[in-house]
C-alpha positions in Angstrom: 3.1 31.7 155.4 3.2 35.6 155.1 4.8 38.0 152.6 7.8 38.2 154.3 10.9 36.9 152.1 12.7 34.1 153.3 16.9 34.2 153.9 18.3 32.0 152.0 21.0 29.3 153.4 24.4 32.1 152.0 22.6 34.9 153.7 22.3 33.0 156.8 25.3 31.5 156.7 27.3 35.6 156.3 24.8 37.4 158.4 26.4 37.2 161.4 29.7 38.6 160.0 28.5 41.2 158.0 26.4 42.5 161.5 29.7 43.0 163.9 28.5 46.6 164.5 25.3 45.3 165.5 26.7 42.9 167.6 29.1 44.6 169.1 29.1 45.8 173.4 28.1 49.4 173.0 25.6 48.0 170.7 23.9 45.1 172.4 24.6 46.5 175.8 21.8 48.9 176.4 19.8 46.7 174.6 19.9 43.7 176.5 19.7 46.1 179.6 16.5 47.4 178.3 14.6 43.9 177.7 16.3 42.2 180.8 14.4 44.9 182.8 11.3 44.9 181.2 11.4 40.7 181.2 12.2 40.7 184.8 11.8 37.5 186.5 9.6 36.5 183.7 9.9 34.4 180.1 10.7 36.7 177.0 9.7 35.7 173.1 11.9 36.9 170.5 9.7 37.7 166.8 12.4 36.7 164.3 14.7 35.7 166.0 17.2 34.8 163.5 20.8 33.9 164.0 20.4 35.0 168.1 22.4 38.0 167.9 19.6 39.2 170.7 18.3 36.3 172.2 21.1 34.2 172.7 23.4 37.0 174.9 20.2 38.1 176.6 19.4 34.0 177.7 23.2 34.5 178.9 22.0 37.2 181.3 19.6 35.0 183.1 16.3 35.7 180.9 14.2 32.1 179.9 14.0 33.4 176.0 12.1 31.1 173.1 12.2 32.8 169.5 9.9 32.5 166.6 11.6 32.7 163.2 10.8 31.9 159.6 13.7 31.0 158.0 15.2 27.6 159.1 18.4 28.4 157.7 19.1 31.4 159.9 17.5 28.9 163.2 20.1 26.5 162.1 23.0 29.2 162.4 21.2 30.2 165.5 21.4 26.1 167.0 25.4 26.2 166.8 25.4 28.6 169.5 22.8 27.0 171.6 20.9 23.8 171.8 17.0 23.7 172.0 16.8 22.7 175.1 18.4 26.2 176.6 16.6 28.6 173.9 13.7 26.6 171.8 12.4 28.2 168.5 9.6 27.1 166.7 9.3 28.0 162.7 7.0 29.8 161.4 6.1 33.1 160.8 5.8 36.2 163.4 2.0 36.7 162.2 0.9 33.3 163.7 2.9 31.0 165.0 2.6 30.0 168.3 4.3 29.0 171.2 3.6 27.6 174.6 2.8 29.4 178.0 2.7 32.8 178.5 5.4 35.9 178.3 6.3 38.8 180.4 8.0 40.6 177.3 7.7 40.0 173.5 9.9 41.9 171.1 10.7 42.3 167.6 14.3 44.6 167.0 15.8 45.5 164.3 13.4 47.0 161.9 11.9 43.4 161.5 8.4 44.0 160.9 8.6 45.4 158.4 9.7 42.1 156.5 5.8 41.7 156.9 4.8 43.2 153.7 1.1 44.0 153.9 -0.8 46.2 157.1 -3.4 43.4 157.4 -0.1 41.0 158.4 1.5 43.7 160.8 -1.9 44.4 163.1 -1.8 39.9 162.8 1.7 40.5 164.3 0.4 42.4 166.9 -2.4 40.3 167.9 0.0 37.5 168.0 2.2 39.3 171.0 -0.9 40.2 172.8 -2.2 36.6 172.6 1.4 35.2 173.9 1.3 38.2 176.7 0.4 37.6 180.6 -1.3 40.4 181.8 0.6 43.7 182.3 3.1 41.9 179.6 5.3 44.4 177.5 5.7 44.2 173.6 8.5 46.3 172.7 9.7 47.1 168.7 12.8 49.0 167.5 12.0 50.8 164.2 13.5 53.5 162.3 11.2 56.2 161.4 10.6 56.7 157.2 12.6 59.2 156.0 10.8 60.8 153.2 12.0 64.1 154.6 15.2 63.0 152.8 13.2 62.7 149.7 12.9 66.1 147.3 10.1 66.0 144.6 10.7 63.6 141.9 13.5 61.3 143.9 12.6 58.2 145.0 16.2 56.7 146.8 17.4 57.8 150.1 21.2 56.5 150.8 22.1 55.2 154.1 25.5 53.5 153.8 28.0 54.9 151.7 31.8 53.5 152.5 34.6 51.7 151.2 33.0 48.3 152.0 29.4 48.9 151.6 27.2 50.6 149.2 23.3 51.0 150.7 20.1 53.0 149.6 16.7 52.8 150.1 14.1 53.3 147.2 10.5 54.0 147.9 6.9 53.4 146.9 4.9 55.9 148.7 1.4 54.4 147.7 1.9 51.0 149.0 4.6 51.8 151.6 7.1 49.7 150.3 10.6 50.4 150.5 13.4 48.4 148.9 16.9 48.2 150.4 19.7 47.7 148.2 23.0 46.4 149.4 26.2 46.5 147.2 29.0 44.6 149.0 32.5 45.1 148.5 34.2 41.0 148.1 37.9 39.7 149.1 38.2 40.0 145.1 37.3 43.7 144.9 33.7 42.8 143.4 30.9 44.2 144.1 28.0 41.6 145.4 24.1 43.2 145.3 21.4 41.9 147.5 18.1 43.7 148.0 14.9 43.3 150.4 12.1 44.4 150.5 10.2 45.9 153.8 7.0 47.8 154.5 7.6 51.0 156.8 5.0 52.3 159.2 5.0 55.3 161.1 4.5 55.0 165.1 0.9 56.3 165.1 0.3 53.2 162.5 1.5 51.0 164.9 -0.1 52.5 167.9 -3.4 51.7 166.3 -2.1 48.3 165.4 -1.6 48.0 169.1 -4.7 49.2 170.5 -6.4 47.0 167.7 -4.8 44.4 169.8 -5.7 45.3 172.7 -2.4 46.7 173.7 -1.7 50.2 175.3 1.4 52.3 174.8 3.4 52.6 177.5 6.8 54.1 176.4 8.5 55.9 173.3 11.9 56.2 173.2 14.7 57.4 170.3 17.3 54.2 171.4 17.7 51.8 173.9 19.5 54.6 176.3 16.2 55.8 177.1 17.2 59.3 174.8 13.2 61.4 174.4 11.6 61.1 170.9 11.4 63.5 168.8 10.5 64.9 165.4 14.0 64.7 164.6 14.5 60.7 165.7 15.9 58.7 163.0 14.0 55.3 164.9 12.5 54.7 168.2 12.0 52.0 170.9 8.2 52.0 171.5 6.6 49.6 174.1 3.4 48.7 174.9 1.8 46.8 177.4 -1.3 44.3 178.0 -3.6 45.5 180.5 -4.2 43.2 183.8 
């Protein structure tokens, strides 16, 4: 087991709803048109896959998927869209768990690793997806760049959602790279429900030394799943890296 917190069975249970935007076609589009291509003829792994928002439409497409995930509540949201037999996932965390065979793609979206909490648990993350790669395999990660340049001297909160519905803002620890997202939901009722998580950021040259500690080499930055060029001014970015043959 690693640091990351576990969703709990209500979390699982409202994620999907609470993610239409995520889920949506201009969303998952380019998405799945980025991983299908990389994948190619090949078996892809899902890190965390969760509920399937990803893996499920991108098994649609043609792609054999299999997803890791630690919580068994969001696999069990996951299994009323499709049975095992069609997409399998195994529980456990991203860190270590293991699957069988070998992958042309492994991939981890959606800011996920950072629900590892500790560096020492990321780099294991990254040794995982090289160990589960068949040479020239491709590991790809979406994650949104830190943005302390949001942050004047003495503030520690960054907001990111502010609407009739949703209340969201990230506070920060800068020593131990820990940020803490707080959500404040807007009910049927008119009350307010507050959830928070907390994630470890990482900057991409933390995670292209991860890589190369895994033997990995970058192949490919990019600020979305368009293909836009990354730049200082990227608020996340699509990074890939491969295995060498």
């Amino acid at each position: 087991m690693t640091s990351s917190e576990l969703w709990t069975r209500a979390t699982a249970d409202r994620y999907d709803a609470e993610e239409t935007e995520m889920s949506s076609a201009a969303v998952l589009g380019p998405t799945l048109d980025f991983l299908a291509e990389l994948a190619g003829d090949g078996r892809a792994l899902e890190f965390a896959i969760g509920t399937g928002r990803v893996g499920v439409p991108l098994r649609e497409r043609g792609v054999p998927v299999a997803g890791i995930e630690l919580s068994g509540h969001m696999a069990a949201v996951l299994r009323r869209k499709v049975d095992e037999d069609t997409l399998p996932v195994a529980i456990g965390d991203m860190a270590t768990t293991a699957v069988a065979g070998e992958f042309a793609l492994v991939y981890l979206v959606y800011n996920t690793i950072t629900n590892l909490l500790t560096q020492d648990e990321q780099v294991e993350c990254f040794r995982n997806a090289a160990r589960h790669l068949e040479p020239g395999g491709r590991f790809v990660i979406e994650l949104g760049v830190p943005p302390l340049r949001f942050l004047p001297p003495g503030q520690v909160a960054v907001p990111f959602d502010v609407s009739e519905q949703h209340l969201g803002f990230d506070t920060f620890d800068l020593v131990e790279q820990i940020l803490v997202s707080h959500h404040f939901t807007r009910e049927d009722d008119g009350r307010y429900r507050g959830d928070n998580s907390r994630h470890r950021y990482a900057w991409p040259a933390e995670l292209d030394l991860m890589a190369r500690i895994a033997g990995l080499e970058l192949e490919r930055r990019v600020a979305d799943w368009d293909g836009a060029p990354f730049t200082q001014d990227s608020a996340k970015h699509i990074s890939v890296w491969r295995k060498p043959t």
